[in-house]
Every structure is written in C-alpha cells, then in structure tokens.
C-alpha positions in Angstrom: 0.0 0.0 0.0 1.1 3.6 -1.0 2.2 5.8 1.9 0.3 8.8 2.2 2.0 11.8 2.7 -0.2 14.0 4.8 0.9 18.1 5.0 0.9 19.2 8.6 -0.6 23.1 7.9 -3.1 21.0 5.2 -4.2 18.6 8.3 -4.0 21.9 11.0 -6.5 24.1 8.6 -9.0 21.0 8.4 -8.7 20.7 12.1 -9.9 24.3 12.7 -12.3 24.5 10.1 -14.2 21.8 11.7 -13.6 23.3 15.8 -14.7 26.5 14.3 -17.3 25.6 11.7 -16.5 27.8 9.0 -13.6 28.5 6.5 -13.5 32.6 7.3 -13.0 31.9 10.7 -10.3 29.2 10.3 -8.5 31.6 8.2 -9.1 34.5 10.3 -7.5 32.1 13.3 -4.5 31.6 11.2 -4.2 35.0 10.0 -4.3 34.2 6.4 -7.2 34.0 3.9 -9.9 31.9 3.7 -9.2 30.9 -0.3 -6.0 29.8 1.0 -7.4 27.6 3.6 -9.9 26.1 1.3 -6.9 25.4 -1.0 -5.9 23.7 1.9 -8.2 21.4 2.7 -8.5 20.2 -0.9 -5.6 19.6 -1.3 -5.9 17.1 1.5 -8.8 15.8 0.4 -7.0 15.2 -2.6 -4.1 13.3 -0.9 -6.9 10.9 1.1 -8.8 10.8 -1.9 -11.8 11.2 -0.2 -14.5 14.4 0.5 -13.8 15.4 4.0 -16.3 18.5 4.1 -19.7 19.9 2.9 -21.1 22.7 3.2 -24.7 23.4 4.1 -27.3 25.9 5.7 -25.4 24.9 9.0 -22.3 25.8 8.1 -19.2 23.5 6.8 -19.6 20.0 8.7 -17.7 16.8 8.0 -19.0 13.7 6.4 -18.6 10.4 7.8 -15.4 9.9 7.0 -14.2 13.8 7.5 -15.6 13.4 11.1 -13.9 9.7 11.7 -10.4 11.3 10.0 -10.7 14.3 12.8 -10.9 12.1 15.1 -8.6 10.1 14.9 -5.2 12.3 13.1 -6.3 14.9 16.2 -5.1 12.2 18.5 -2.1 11.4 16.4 -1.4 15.0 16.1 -2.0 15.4 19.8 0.3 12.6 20.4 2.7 14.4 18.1 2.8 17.1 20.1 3.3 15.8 23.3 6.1 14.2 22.1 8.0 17.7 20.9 7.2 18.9 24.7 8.8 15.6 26.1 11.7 16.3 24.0 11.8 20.1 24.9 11.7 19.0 28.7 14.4 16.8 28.2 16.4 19.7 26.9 15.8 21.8 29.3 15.5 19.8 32.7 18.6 17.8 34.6 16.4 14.7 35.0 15.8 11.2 33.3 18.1 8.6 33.0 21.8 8.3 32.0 23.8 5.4 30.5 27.0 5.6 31.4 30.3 3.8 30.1 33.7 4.1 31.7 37.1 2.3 32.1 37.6 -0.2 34.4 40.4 1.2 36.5 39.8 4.6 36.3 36.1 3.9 36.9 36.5 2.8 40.2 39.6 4.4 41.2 37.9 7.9 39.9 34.4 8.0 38.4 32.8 6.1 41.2 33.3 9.0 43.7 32.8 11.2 41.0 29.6 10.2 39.5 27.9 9.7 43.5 28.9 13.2 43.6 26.8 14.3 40.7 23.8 11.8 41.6 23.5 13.7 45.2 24.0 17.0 43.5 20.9 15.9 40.9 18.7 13.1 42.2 16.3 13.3 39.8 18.8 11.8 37.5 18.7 8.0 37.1 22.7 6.7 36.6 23.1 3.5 35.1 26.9 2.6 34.7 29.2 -0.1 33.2 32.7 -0.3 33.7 34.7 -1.8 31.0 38.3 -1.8 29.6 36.6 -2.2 25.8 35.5 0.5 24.1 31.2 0.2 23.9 29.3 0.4 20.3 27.6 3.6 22.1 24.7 3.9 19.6 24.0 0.0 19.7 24.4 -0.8 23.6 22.2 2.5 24.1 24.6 4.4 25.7 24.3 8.2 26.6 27.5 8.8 27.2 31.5 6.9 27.7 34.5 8.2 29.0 37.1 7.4 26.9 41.0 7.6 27.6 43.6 8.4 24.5 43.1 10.0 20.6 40.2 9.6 19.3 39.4 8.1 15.8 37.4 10.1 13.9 33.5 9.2 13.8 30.2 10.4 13.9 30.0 10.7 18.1 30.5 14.5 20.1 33.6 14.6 21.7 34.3 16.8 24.6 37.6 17.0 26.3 37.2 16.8 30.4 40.8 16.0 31.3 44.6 14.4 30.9 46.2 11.5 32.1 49.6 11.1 32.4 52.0 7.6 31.8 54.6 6.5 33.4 56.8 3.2 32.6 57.3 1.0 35.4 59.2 -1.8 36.9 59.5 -3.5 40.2 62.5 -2.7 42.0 63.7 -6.9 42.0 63.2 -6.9 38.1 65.6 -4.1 37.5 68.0 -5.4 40.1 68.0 -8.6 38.0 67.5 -7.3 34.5 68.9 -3.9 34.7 67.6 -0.3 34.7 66.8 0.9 31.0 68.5 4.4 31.0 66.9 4.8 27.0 64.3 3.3 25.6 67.0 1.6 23.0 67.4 -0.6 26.3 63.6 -1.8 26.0 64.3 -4.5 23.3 66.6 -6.6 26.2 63.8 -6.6 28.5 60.4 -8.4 29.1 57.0 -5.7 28.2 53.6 -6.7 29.9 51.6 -5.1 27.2 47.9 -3.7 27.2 46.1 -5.2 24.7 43.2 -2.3 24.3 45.6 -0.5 22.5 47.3 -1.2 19.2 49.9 -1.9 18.6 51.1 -3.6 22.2 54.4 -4.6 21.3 55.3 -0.9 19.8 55.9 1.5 23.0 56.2 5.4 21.8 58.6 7.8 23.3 59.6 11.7 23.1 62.5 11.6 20.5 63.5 15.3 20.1 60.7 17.4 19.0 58.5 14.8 17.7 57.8 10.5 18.7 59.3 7.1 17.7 58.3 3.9 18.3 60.3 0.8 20.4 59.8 -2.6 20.3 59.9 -4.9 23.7 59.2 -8.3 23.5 56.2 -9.4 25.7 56.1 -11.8 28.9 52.5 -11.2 29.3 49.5 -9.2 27.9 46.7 -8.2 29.7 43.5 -6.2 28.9 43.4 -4.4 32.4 45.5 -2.3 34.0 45.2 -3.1 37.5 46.4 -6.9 36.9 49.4 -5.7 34.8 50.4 -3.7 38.1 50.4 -6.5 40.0 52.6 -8.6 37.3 55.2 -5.8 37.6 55.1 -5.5 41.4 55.8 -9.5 41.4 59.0 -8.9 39.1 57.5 -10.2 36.2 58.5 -7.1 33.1 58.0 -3.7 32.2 54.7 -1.7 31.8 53.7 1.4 31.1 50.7 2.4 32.6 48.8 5.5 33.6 49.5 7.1 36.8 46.4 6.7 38.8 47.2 3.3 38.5 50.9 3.0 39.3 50.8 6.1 41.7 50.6 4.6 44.9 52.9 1.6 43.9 55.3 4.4 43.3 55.0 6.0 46.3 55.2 2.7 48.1 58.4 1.7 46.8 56.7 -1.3 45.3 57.5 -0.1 41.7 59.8 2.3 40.3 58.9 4.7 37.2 61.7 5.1 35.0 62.6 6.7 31.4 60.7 10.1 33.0 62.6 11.9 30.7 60.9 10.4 27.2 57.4 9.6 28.6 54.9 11.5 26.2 52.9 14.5 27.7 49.8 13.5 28.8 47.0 12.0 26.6 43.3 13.6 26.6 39.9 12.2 28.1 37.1 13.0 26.6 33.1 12.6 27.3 32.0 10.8 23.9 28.0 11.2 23.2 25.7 10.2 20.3 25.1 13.8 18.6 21.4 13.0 19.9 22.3 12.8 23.8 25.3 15.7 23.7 22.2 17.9 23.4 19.9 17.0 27.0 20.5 19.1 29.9 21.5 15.7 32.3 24.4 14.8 30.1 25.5 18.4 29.6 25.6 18.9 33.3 27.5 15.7 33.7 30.1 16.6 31.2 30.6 19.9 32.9 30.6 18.2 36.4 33.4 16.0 35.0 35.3 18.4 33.3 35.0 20.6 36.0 36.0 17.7 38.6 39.0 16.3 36.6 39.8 19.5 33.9 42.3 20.8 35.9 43.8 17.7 37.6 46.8 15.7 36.0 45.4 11.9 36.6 
C-alpha cells in the first residue's frame, strides 16, 4: 500500500475549520485567507482521496469519513505534540536517566566517587553505569555517554575534552636489580614488556625523541587487557609496563615499583566525554560533562 504523505498546515486548517465551523474563521484564526485555507483542505482531500467536508445551511460540517479522520489524526497530532514537549523538557530539565560507560580502572579508582557526587547533586537523574576496559558500540548498547581515555578516531559521536592522564613506565625494584635499569628506551628491546592489549599496537611503546615521537619494540612476557592486573605482574618482578599514573601512583610512592625513562614519557593523553550527537544535546548529560570536566579539567590523573 502507498504511503500517504499528509501536510501538517493542510491537516492543521482542516482541524480548525471543523472546531470552528466555517472556513472565514479558520482563516481568520490563522491570520491568512480563507481561499487559501480552502486550497488547503482540498488539497488534503485530494491526498486521502476522499471528501472530508460539505457545506450546508449549517455551516461547513464533515462527512462520515471527515468526522472519523478528525478524530482520529487529532489524536495522532495530539500525540505528536506531546512528544515535541517531552523532547523540549528533556532539553531543558537535569532529570531522566543516563547510561553511562567508563574504564575499568579509572572507573572505580575515579568516576565512582565522582559520579555519587553528581547523583546527590541531581537526584532526579537515574545513573546506570558499566565499567569496562573495551571501548562500547555507544549507539547500539544505548549508551548516553563513555569516557574514553587516549586520541580519538574520527567518527560520527560528540567529543568533549574533560581532562589528561599522564604515563609512566614502570618496573619492580627486584626486576631491574635482575635485568637492569633501562637508561633509554633503546634498552627496552633486552627486556620483558607486559603489554595492554586495548591499544594497538602492544608490542610498539612510543617515546619523546626530540621534538616529535618514535616507536620501540619490547618483546612481551604477558598481555593483559586491564590495568590493574598488569600492576600486580610488575610489582611481582615479572617485566616492564607502562601504565597510567592513577594506577601505578601509589605503587610508586610505596616503593613497590619504580617509574623510569621520566625523561621520554609522552605529555599526557586527553579524556574525553564521547555522546551520540542525539544525547550531547539534554541538559543531564551536559551537566555531567561539565561536572566532569569541572571535577577532573584541571587535575593531571
């Protein structure tokens, strides 16, 4: 069957012909002319292929049909509308839910405290969160919003930039008494990487070589997809890793790892607050992207 493709101001002058009984008045409600207001309703008789109006010592009145059409496109029309209200609320008002995806490690190391924060601050906000070291197909897994570590790939999602994070390469302090301390990152190829495998690719480290980057190899002991358990390989002695430093930074303060090559790390990498174009533009995810950015903007992580 053919779609019908019904014109809203057509369907809106039928409407108000038939609430106000007469084709002057419609048009004088509009503000326009009552031959364009017949033209109007023609036309959409036309489209329906079907008389939707007579005329008679009573004034214009539907027919049968006319009177069933009203009926029933006023409450699509009306469910139309509410709809475009919904959606305007939603702009306008920090409330509904929120699907969130973060990282694992950063996640509950950070976002946890981060995102009770913002759910005290606006409880009419439903949070429902996922932690994972993979990035989430946002649009498929219905997600409003990820935080997302590193460079971006291009792509269709809004991208804004809520803070840094900072890398360190570290070993235990029993590994480099038995293997040695790497003094470049030459050295790396005699030693033993535990690699992260969200990140491609794991075998290739990249360093500050003069006023640009270059690339080392280190052969891997071990490859691991989260953070936390490659800490733990290099606090038992098992390699190298190079991780960010709100993961290592208490091992390092500890004693129980040591960051070394300071001088070549990279400077920090962004975060950013990915969206669907869609979401970016509700008030509860724009106040939680300036809650983050305003909780971790400033702060080296």
């Amino acid at each position: 069957m053919e779609q019908l493709k019904v014109d809203i101001d057509d369907l809106s002058a039928f409407f108000l012909v038939i609430e106000t009984g007469s084709f002057a008045r419609a048009a004088d409600r509009l503000g326009t002319s009552k031959s364009i207001i017949s033209r109007r309703v023609m036309r959409l008789e036309e489209t329906l292929a079907a008389r939707l109006l007579t005329r008679g010592a009573k004034g214009t009145q539907p027919t049968d049909v006319g009177q069933t059409y009203y009926e029933r496109a006023r409450e699509a029309l009306a469910q139309l509308e509410a709809a475009g209200e919904a959606v305007a609320e939603a702009v306008s008002d920090v409330a509904g839910p929120i699907r969130l995806s973060g990282p694992l490690s950063f996640g509950v190391t950070h976002l946890a405290r981060a995102l009770s924060e913002f759910a005290a601050a606006y409880p009419r906000v439903e949070l429902d969160i996922s932690f994972d070291d993979h990035s989430v197909d946002l649009i498929g897994g219905g997600y409003d919003l990820a935080v997302r570590i590193g460079e971006l790939a291009d792509s269709s999602l809004v991208a804004k930039r809520i803070g840094k994070v900072h890398t360190v390469t570290v070993a235990s302090p029993a590994y480099l008494d038995a293997y040695g301390r790497p003094e470049h990152p030459d050295d790396l190829s005699h030693h033993r990487g535990i690699h992260y495998t969200n990140v491609a690719p794991t075998v290739n480290w990249r360093y500050a070589d003069g006023d640009g980057f270059k690339s080392y190899r280190i052969n891997g002991i071990m490859r691991s997809d989260n953070g936390d358990m490659m800490l733990e390989a290099v606090k038992s002695g098992l390699g190298i890793a190079r991780l960010p430093t709100f993961i290592a930074s208490r091992a390092i303060q500890s004693g129980e790892v040591e960051a070394i090559l300071k001088a070549y790390e990279r400077p920090p990498v962004p975060m950013h607050a990915v969206m669907p174009p869609g979401r970016a533009t509700t008030a509860r995810v724009r106040a939680l992207v300036s809650f983050l950015n305003l909780k971790f903007g400033t702060e080296l992580l």
